[in-house]
C-alpha positions in Angstrom: -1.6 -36.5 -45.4 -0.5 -34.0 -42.6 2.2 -35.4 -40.8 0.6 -34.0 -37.2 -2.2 -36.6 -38.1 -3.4 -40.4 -37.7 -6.3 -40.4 -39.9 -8.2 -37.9 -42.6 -11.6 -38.7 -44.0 -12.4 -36.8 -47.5 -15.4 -36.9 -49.3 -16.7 -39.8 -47.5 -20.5 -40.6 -48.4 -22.1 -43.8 -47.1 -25.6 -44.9 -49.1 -27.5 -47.3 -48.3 -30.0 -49.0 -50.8 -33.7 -48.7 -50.0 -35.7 -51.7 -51.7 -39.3 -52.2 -51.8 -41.5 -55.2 -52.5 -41.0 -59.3 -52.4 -38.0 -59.3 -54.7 -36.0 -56.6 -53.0 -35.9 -54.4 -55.9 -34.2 -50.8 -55.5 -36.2 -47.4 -55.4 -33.7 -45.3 -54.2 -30.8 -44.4 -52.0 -30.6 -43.3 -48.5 -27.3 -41.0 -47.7 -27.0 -41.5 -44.8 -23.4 -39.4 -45.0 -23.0 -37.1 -47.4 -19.5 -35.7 -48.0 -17.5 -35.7 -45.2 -14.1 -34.5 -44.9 -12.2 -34.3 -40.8 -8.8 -35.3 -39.4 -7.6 -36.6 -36.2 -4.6 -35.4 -35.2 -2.2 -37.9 -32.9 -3.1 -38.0 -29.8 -6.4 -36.2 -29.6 -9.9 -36.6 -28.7 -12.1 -35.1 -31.8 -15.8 -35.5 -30.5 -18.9 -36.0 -32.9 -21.8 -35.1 -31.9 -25.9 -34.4 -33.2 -29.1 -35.9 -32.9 -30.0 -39.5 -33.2 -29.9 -40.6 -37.3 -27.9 -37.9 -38.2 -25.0 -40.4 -39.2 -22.0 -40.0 -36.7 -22.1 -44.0 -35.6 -22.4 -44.4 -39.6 -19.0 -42.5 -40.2 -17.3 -44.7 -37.3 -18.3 -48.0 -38.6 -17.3 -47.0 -42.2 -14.1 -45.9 -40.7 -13.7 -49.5 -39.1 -15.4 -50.6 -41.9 -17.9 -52.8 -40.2 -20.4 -51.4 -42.7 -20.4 -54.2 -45.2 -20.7 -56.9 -42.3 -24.2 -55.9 -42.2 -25.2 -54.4 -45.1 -23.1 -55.7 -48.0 -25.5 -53.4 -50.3 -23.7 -50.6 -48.9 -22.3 -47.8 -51.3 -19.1 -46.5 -49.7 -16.9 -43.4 -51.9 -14.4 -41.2 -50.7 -11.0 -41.8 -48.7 -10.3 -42.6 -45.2 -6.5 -42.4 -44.9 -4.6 -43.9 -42.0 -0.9 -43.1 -41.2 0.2 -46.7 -40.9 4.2 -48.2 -40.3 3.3 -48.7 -44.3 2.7 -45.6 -45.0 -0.5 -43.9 -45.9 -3.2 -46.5 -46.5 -6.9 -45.9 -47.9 -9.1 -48.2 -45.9 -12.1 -47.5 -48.6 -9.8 -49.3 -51.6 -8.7 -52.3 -49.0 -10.5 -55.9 -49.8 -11.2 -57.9 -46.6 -8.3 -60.5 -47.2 -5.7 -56.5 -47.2 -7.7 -55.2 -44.3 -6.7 -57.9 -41.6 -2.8 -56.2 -41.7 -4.5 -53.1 -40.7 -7.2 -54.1 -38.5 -4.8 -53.7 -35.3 -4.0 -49.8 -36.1 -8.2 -48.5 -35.1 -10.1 -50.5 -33.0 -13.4 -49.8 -32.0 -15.4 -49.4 -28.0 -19.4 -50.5 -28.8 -22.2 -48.6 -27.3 -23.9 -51.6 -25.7 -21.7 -53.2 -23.7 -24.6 -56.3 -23.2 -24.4 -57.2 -26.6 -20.7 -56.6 -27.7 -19.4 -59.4 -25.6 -19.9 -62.8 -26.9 -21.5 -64.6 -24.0 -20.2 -67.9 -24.4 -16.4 -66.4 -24.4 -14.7 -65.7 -21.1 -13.3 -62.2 -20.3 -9.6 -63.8 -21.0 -11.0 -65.4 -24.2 -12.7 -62.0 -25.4 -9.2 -59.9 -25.1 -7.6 -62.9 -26.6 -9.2 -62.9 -29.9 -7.9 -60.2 -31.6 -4.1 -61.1 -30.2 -4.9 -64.8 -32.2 -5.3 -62.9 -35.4 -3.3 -59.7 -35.0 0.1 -60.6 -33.2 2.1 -63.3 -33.1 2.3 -63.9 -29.2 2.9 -67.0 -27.8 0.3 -68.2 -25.0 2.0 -66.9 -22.2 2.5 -64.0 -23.8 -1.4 -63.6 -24.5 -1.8 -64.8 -20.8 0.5 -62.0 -19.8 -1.2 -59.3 -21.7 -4.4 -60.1 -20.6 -3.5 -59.9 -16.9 -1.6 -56.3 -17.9 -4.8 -55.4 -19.6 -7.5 -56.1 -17.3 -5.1 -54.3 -14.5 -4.7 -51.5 -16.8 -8.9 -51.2 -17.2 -9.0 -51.3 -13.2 -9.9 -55.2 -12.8 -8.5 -58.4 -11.5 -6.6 -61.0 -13.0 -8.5 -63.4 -11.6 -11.6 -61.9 -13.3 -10.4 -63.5 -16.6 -11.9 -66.7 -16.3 -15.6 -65.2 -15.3 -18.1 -64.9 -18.0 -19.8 -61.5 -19.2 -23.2 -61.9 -17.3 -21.3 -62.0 -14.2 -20.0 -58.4 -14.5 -22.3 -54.8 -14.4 -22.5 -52.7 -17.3 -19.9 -50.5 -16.1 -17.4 -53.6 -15.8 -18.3 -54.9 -19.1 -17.3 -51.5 -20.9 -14.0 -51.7 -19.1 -14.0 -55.1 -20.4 -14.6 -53.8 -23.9 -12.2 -50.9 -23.8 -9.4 -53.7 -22.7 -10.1 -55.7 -26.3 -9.8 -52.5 -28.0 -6.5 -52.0 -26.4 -4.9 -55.4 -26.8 -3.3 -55.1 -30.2 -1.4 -51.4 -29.3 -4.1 -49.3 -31.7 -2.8 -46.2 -32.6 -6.6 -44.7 -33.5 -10.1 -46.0 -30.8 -13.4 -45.1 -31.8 -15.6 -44.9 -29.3 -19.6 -45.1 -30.6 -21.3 -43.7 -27.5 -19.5 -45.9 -25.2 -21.5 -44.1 -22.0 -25.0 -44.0 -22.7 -26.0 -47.3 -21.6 -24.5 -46.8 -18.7 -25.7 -44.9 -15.0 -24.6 -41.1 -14.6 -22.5 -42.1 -11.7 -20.3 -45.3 -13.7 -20.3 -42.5 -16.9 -17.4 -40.6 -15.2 -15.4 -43.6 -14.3 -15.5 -44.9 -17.8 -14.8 -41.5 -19.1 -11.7 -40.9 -17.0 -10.7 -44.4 -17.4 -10.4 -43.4 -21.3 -8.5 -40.2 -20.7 -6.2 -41.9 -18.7 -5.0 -44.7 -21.2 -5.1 -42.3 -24.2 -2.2 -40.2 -22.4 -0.5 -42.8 -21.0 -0.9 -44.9 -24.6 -0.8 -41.9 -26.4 -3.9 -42.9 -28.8 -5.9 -40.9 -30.8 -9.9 -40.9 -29.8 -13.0 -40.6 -32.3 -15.7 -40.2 -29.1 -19.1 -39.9 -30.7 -21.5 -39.2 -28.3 -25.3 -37.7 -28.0 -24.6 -35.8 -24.6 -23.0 -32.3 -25.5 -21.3 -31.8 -21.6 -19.8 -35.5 -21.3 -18.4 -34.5 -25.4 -17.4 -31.3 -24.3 -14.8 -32.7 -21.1 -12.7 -35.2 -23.0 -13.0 -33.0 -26.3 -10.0 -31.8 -27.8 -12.1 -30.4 -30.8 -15.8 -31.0 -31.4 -17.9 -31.3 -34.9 -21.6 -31.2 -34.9 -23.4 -32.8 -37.5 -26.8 -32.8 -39.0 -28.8 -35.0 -41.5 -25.4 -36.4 -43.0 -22.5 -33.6 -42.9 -20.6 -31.8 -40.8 -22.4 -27.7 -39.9 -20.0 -26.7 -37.1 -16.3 -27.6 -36.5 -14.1 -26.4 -33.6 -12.6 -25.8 -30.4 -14.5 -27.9 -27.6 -14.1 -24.9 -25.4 -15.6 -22.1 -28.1 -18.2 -24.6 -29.6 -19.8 -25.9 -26.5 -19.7 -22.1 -25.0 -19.8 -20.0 -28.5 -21.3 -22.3 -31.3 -22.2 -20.1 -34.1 -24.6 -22.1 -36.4 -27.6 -21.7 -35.7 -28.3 -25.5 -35.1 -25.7 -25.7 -32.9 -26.9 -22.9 -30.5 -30.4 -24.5 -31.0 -28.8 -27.7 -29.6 -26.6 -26.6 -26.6 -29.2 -24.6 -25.3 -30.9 -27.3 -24.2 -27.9 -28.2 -22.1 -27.8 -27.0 -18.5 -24.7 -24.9 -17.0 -23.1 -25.3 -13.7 -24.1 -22.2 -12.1 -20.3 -20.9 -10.0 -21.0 -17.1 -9.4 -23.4 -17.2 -6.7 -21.1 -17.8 -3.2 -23.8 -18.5 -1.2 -25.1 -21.0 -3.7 -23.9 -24.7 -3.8 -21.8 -25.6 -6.8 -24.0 -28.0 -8.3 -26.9 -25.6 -9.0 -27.3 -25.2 -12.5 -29.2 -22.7 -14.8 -30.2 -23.3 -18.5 -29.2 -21.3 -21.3 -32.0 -19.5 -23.2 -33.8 -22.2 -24.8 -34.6 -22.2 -28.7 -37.0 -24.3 -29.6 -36.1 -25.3 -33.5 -39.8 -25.4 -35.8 -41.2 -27.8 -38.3 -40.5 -31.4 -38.9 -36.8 -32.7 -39.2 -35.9 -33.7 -42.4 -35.6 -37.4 -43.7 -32.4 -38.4 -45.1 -34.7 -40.6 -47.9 -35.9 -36.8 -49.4 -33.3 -33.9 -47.9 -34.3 -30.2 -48.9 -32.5 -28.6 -51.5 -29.5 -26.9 -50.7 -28.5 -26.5 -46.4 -30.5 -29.5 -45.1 -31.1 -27.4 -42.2 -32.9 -24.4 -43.9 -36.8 -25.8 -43.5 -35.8 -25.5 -39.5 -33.6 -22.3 -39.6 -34.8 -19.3 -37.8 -32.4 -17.0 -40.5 -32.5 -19.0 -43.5 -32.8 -16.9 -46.4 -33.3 -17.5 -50.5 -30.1 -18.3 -51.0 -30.1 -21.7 -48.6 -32.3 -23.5 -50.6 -30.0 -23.2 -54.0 -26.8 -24.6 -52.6 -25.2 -26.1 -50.0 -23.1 -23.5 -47.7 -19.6 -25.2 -47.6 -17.6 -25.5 -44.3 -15.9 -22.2 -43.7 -13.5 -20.7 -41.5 -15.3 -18.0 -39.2 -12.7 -17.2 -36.8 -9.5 -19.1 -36.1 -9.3 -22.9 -35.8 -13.6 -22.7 -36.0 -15.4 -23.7 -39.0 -19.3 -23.4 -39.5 -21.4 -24.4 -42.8 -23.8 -21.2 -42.9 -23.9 -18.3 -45.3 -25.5 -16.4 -42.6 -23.6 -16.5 -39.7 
């Protein structure tokens, strides 16, 4: 492992069994990821981004490996290596009974902040829990670092003892982000942690997690949907589709000079602040040419031969369809899978 790094994925693929019938008998395999390799350096924010099913949330739960809690079925090969006071440590090989020493290194934010708060738990119970099995605090020192946490997420200490229906969304995530912080992770993935939530409480949260990442110096897996919102806390961004990585880079160059075509197909649907007119108010924005992608997106259940993304691609050629077009560096520090481009 690079020593500038916290975690590297290689060759990850997640597959999920697809059955059919009354007794649940297999027909096939959906790969949901197929062959990913990326690294986190420490103290960065890599950003994943793409269209709904393409398997980002899938790569962070395999990472936590909260895959088999819900689907035990689950076919899981490759490494995902995490720099650890151990050592190096290959969360794929670790049985569950291993995994609880590790647990405490990568903690994860949810999307839904409704649901990922046990209802019947008080706020001060909720950050507890993962102190109970992770540390070996006393209960004033659990008392204490629930005080220092909720302060640190911008509530009260008094707000401990409420319940989570009692707090708004935005409030509940700050709750959330606060659990993930309690046992000193050195990685946070954060699975869309701002798209439940209103436009105006998204930048609060945001903020909120770039300032504990520099003052707790963490390292940040922020998968998210919404390219401008990736883009701002983005040390480096990777765009995916239909199971593996097509375009990895700089945020700045990849949100304002993506090169695969999917990627441009995707951003220019985003709008741009629009700063050179004066006269005009800062907030005006104006759209990028749009390209509108044709034919039907793929299912992961039968993916075309070869790039996944040639039945869509506006300059996919013959030789797309016999191979898949590995991740390649196009200029420095920005990697795109195309032959083409």
């Amino acid at each position: 492992m690079n020593q500038d790094n916290i975690l590297e994925v290689k060759n990850l693929s997640v597959k999920f069994p697809v059955t059919s019938g009354f007794f649940k008998r297999k027909i096939t395999d959906l790969k949901a990821v197929d062959g990913i390799n990326l690294e986190i350096k420490k103290g960065e924010t890599l950003g994943l981004v793409g269209e709904s099913g393409c398997g980002k949330s899938t790569i962070g739960k395999a990472i936590i490996k909260l895959l088999k809690f819900n689907s035990p079925d689950v076919n899981i090969s490759g490494e995902i290596l995490i720099k650890t006071d151990d050592g190096e440590i290959d969360i794929v090989k670790l049985k569950s009974k291993d995994l609880r020493k590790y647990r405490g290194y990568i903690q994860i934010v949810f999307q839904d902040p409704y649901s990922s708060l046990n209802p019947r738990m008080s706020i001060g119970q909720i950050i507890e829990e993962p102190l109970l099995y992770h540390s070996k605090m006393s209960k004033n020192e659990r008392n204490e670092r629930i005080v220092y946490l909720l302060e640190k997420v911008g509530l009260q200490a008094e707000q401990a003892k409420r319940y989570p229906h009692e707090f708004s969304g935005g409030q509940r995530q700050r709750v959330g982000i606060a659990r993930a912080l309690a046992t000193n992770p050195k990685l946070i993935i954060a699975d869309e942690p701002v798209s439940a939530l209103d436009v105006s409480i998204q930048a609060q949260v945001i903020n909120l997690l770039q300032d504990l990442q520099s003052e707790f110096d963490l390292s940040i897996l922020f998968i998210a949907h919404d390219l401008s919102v990736v883009e701002h806390i983005s040390s480096r961004i990777a765009v995916m589709y239909l199971g593996n990585i097509i375009e990895l880079g700089n945020s700045n160059e990849v949100y304002h000079d993506p090169l695969h075509p999917y990627s441009k197909a995707l951003l220019s649907a985003v709008p741009l602040p629009k700063y050179n007119d004066p006269n005009e108010d800062v907030g005006n924005e104006v759209k990028r040419e749009r390209i509108i992608l044709k034919g039907d997106i793929p299912t992961p259940l039968n993916k075309p031969s070869g790039c996944g993304f040639r039945t869509r691609c506006p300059i996919a050629q013959k030789e797309c369809a016999e191979k898949y077009p590995p991740l390649e560096i196009k200029k420095e520090n920005h990697f795109t899978a195309c032959f083409f481009c």
